[in-house]
C-alpha positions as CSV (number, residue, x, y, z in Angstrom):
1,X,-29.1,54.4,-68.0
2,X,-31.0,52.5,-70.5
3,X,-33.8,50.0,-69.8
4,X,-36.3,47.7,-71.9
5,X,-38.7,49.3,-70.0
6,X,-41.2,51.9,-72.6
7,X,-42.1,53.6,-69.8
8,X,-38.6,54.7,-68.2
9,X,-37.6,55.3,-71.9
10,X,-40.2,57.7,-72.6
11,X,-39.6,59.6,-69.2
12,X,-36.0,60.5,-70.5
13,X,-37.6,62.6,-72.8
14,X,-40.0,63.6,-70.5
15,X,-37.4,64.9,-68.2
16,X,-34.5,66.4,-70.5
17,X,-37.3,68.2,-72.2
18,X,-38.6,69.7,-68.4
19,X,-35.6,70.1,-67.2
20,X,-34.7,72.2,-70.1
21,X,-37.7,74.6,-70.0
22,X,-36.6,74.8,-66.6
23,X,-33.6,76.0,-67.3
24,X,-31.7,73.2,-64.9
25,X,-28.8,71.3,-65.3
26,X,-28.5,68.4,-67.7
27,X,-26.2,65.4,-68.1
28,X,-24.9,65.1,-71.5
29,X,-27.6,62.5,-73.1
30,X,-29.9,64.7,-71.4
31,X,-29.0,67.8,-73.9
32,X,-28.7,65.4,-76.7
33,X,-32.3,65.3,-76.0
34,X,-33.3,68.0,-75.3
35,X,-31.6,69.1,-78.2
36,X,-33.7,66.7,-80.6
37,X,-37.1,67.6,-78.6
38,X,-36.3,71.2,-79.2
39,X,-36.0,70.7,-83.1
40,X,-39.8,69.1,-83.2
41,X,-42.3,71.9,-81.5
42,X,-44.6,69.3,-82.8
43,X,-43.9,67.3,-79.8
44,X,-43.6,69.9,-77.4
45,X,-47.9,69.5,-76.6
46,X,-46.8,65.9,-76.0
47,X,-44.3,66.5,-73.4
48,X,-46.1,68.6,-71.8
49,X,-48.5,66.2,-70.7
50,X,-47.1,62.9,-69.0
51,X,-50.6,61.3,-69.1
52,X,-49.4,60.9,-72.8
53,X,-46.5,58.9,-72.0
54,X,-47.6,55.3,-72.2
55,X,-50.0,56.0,-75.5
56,X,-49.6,53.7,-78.1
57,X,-48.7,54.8,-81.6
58,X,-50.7,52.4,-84.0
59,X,-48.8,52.6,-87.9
60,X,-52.0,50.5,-89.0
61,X,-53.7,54.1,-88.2
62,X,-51.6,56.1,-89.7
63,X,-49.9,57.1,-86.6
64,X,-46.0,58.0,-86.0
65,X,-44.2,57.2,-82.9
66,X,-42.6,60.8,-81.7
67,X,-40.3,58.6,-79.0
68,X,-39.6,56.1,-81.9
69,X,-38.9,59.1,-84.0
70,X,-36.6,60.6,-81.3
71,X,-34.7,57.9,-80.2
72,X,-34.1,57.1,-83.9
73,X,-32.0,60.8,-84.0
74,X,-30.3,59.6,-80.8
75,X,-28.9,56.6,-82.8
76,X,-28.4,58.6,-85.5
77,X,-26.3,60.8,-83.5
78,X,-24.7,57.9,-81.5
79,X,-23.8,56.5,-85.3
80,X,-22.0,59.7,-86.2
81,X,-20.0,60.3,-83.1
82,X,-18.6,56.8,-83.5
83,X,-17.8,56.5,-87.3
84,X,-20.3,53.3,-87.3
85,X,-20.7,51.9,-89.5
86,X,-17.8,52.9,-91.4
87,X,-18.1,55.4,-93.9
88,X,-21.4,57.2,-92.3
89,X,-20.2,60.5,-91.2
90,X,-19.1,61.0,-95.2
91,X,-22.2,59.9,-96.5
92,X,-23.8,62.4,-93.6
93,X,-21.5,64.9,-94.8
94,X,-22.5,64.4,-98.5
95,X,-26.2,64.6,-98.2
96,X,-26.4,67.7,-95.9
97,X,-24.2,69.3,-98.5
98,X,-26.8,67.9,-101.3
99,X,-29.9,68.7,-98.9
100,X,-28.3,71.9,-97.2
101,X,-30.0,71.0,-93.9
102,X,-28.5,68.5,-91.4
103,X,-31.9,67.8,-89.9
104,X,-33.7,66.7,-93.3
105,X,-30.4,64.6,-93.7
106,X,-31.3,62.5,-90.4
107,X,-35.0,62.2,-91.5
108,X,-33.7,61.1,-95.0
109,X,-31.5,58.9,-93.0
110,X,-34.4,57.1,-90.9
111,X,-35.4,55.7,-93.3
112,X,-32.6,53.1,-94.3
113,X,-32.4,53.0,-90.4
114,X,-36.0,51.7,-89.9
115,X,-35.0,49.4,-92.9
116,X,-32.0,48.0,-91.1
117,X,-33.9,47.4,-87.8
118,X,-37.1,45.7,-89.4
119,X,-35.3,43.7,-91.5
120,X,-32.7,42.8,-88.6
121,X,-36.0,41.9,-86.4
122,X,-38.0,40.3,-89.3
123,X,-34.7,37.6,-89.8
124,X,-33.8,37.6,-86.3
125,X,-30.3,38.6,-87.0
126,X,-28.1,41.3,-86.3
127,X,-29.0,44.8,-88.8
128,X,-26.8,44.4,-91.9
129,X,-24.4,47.3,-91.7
130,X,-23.3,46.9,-95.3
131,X,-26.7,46.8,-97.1
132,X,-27.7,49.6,-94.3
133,X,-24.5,51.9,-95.3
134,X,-25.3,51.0,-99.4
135,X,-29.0,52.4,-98.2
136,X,-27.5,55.7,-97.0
137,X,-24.7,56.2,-100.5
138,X,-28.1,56.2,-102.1
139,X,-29.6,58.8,-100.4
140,X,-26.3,60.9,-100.9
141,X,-25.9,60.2,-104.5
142,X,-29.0,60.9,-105.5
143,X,-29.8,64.3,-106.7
């Protein structure tokens, strides 16, 4: 279902968040997203307009990736249904609790997530789930 492809990527979202608005059928990755699409009306424009879909986000000016941003709530998600690493869904658990919103907890959360990844590409190595869980007690403990 998955491809390295940015362009097949991006038209997931493209169609879970159509075929939602169109009140059609979706598989179950589908609703995941349009689950996530649905909590960000600041994407909806976005979606709306597939001549946006191979834009490139620049950080350098200021930009955010919305697909990076939604795909990193997909893993998120992924991470929580499977218990991995270890220990997540109680640290999830905690910092809703502490943050009283689930969906602030996941943006809190992309942050050690981003962390892991670019450090996992910067040393060409697998992400470090220890250091990446540590990341996320943090964010639970503090407060």
């Amino acid at each position: 279902m998955f491809s390295n492809d940015r362009s097949q990527l991006r038209q997931l979202f493209y169609q879970a968040w159509q075929g939602r608005l169109d009140g059609r059928p979706l598989e179950p990755l589908e609703m995941q997203i349009a689950d996530i699409v649905a909590q960000h009306p600041e994407y909806h424009a976005l979606l709306a307009d597939e001549a946006q879909r191979d834009r490139d986000y620049l950080p350098e000016n200021g930009e955010t990736n919305p697909f990076l941003h939604m795909a990193m709530h997909l893993a998120l998600h992924e991470q929580l249904a499977t218990g991995r690493p270890a220990g997540i869904t109680e640290v999830h658990a905690r910092l809703v609790r502490r943050l009283g919103d689930a969906h602030e907890a996941e943006h809190r959360m992309m942050d050690c997530l981003a962390e892991a990844l670019w450090q996992s590409q910067r040393q060409g190595r697998p992400p470090d789930e220890q250091a990446y869980l540590t990341c996320l007690q943090r964010l639970a403990d503090v407060g």
